[in-house]
C-alpha positions in Angstrom: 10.5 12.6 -11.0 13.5 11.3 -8.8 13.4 12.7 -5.1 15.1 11.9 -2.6 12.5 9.1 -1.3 12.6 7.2 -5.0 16.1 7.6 -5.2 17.0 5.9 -2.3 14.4 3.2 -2.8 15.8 2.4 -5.9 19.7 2.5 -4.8 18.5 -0.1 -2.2 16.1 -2.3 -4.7 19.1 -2.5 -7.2 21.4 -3.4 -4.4 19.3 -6.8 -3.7 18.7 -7.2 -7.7 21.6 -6.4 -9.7 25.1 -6.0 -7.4 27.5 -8.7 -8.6 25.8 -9.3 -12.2 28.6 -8.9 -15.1 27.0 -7.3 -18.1 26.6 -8.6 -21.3 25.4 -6.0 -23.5 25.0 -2.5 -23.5 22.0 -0.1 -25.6 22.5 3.7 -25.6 19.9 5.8 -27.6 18.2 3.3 -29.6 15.0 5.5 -29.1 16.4 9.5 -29.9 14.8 11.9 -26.9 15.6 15.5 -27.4 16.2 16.2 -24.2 18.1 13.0 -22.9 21.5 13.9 -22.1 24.4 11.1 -22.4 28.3 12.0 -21.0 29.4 10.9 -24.2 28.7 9.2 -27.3 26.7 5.9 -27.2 29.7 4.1 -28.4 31.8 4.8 -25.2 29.1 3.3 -22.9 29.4 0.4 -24.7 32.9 -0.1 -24.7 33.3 1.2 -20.8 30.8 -1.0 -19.5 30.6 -4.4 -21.3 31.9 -7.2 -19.5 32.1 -5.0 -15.6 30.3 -6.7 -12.9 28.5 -4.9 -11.1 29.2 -2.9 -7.6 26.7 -1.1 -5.1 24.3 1.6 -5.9 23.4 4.5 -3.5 21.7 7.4 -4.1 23.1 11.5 -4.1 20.1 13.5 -3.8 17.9 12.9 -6.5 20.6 10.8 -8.3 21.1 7.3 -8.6 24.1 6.1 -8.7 25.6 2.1 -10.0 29.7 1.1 -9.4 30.9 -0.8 -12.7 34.0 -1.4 -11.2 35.9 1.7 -11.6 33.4 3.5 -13.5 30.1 5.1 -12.3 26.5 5.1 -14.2 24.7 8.0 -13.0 20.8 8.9 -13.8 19.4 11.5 -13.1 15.7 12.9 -11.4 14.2 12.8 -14.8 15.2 9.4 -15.4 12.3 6.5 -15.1 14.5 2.9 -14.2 13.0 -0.4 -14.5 14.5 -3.8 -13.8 13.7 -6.5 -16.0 13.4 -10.4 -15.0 13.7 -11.9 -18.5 14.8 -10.8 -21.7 11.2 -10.9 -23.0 9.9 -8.7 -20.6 12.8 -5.7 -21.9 10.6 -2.6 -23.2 10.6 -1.7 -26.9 11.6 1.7 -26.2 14.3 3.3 -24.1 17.2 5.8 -24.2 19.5 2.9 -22.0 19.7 -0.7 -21.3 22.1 -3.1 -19.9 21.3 -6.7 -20.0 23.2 -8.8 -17.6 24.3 -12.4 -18.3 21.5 -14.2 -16.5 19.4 -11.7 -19.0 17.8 -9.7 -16.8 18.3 -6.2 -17.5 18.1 -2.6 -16.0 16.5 -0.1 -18.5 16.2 3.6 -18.5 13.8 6.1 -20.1 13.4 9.9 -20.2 10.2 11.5 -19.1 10.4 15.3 -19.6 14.2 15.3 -19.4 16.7 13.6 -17.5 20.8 12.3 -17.4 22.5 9.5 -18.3 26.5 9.6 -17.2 29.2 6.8 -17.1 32.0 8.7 -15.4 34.7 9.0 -13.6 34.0 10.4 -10.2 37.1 12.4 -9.8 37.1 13.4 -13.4 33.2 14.3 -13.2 32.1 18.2 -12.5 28.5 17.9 -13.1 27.7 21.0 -10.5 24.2 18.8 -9.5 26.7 15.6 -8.9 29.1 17.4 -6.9 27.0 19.2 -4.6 25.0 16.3 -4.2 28.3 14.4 -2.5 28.9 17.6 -0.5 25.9 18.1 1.2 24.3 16.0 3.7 20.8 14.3 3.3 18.0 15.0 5.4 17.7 11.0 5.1 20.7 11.1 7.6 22.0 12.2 11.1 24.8 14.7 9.7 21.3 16.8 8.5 20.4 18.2 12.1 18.8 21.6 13.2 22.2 23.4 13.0 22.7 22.8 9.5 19.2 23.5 8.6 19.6 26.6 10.5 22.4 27.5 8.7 20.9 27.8 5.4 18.5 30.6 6.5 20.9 33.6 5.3 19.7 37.2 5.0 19.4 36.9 1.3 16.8 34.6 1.2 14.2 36.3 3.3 12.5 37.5 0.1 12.6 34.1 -1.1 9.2 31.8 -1.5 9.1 28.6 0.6 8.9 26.9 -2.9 11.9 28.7 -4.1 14.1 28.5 -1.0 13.5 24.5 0.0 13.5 23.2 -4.0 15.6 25.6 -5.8 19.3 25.9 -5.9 20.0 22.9 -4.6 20.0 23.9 -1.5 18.7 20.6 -0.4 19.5 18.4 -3.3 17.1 15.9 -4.2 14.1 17.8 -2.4 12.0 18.9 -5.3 8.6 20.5 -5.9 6.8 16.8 -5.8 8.1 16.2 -1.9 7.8 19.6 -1.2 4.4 19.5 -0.8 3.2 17.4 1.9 6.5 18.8 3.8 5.1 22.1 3.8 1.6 20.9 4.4 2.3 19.4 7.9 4.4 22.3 8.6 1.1 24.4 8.0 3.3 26.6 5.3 2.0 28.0 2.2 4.3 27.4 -0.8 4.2 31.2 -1.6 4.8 32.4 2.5 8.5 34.3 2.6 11.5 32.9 4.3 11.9 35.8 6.6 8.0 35.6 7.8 9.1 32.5 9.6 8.9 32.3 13.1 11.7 30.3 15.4 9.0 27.7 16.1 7.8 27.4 12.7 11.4 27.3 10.9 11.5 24.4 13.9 8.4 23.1 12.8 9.5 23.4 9.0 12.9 21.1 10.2 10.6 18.1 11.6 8.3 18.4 8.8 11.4 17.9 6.7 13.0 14.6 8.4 9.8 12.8 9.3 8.3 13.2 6.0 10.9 12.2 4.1 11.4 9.5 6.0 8.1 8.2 6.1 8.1 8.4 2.4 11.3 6.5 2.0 10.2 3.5 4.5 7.1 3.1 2.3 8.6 3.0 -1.0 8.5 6.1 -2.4 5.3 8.5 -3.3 2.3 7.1 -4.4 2.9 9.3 -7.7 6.4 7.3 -8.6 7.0 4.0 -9.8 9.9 2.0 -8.4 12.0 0.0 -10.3 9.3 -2.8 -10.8 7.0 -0.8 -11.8 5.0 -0.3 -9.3 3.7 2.9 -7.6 5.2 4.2 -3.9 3.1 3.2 -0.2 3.0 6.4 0.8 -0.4 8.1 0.1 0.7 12.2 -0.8 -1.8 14.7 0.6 -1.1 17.1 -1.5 -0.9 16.4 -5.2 -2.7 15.6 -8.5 -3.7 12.8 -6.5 -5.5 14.7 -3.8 -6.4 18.3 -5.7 -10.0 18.7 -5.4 -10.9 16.9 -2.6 -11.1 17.3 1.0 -8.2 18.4 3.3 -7.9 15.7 5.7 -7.3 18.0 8.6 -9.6 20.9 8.1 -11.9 19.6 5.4 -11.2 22.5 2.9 -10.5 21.8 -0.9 -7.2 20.9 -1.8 -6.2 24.0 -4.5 -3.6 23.7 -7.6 -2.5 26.6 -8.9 0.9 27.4 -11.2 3.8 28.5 -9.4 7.1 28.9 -10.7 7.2 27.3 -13.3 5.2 24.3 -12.4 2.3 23.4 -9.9 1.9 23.9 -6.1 -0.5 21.9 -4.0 -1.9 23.2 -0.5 -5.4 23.7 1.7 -5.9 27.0 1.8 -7.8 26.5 5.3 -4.1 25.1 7.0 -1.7 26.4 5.0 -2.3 30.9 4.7 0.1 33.2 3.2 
């Protein structure tokens, strides 16, 4: 799934791949996906983007975002991208694909679920796009102790660590998968309140939160997610389905899964207590 680490990998590899291409043809739901979500009919991609060049791309969060000109594509965390070098290397399958006059193209296909928009920006009130312009990344300088200080309110003191840093979007982009080596080298337990925390810990929590987000971004992503080449992310997670089962490499305990809202947590029970 799209984090914030793989979406801003991507934004910068389709920045040195595809900015300045015109498209040539356009492909909206030739494979039907029951829960891929389009902004409008396949039909109006078509006709809105054929023929654009292309702009930059950033990324929002766990969005990914492509200027057509005055139009915006917009995908979505659950949203696997792949550029493509030649015409014969397209994949059978997909819920998108633009092919660009030199014939590469950039294709798009739905895991579990995921977004595909062509928008508008002003004229777009997705509630996950617009907080996801609003809110700074922890990727950047504007996210700095006093803002993360400022999202520990009284109401969420009963709130999980899982449910108050990926939940909400109170941190867009930061999901479950990132969630759990930031928690690990804070030495928090998914399931350990908000209002347990310590001041030292919550600054703990804060560091955890830049460094390991960056470190994931400058290696390419999670060693779980595929860029848009197809290849998997240079940073080596401690804690996932990578990793359950073996060894903590700080204490030497095993690595536990267990389900947790809705989907799985990762931690060593020997660094990370409740």
């Amino acid at each position: 799934m799209l984090e914030i680490p793989e979406a801003a990998v991507m934004a910068d590899q389709l920045n040195k791949t595809i900015t300045g291409k015109t498209i040539q043809k356009v492909v909206v739901a030739q494979n039907p996906h029951g829960f891929a979500w389009y902004s409008g009919e396949p039909d109006s991609f078509v006709q809105a983007l054929t023929g654009r060049s292309i702009g930059t791309s950033q990324s929002l969060g766990g969005l990914v975002e492509i200027q057509t000109e005055d139009k915006f594509l917009l995908f979505s965390d659950g949203i696997n991208l792949r550029y493509h070098q030649k015409s014969e290397d397209q994949p059978m399958k997909h819920q998108f694909l633009m092919e660009f006059e030199d014939h590469s193209a950039v294709s798009a296909t739905v895991a579990m679920y995921g977004g595909i928009s062509c928008i508008l920006p002003r004229e777009y009130d997705n509630p996950y796009y617009l907080v996801a312009i609003q809110k700074p990344s922890p990727l950047t300088d504007a996210f700095d102790a006093g803002y993360f200080f400022s999202l520990f309110l009284p109401e969420m003191d009963k709130l999980s660590m899982k449910a108050f840093l990926a939940t909400e979007q109170r941190i867009p982009g930061l999901g479950n998968g990132v969630l759990q080596d930031i928690l690990f080298r804070a030495r928090l337990h998914p399931k350990r309140k908000v209002g347990s925390l310590s001041k030292p810990e919550k600054d703990t929590l804060f560091q955890s939160i830049k460094t390991t987000l960056n470190e994931m971004t400058f290696k390419g992503g999670r060693d779980t997610e595929k860029d848009i080449f197809g290849n998997p992310g240079g940073y080596s997670t401690m804690m996932s389905k990578n990793t359950v089962g073996k060894p903590c490499p700080q204490c030497g305990s095993v690595i536990e899964k267990q389900a947790y809202m809705g989907g799985s947590i990762y931690f060593c029970p020997g660094c990370q207590t409740i």
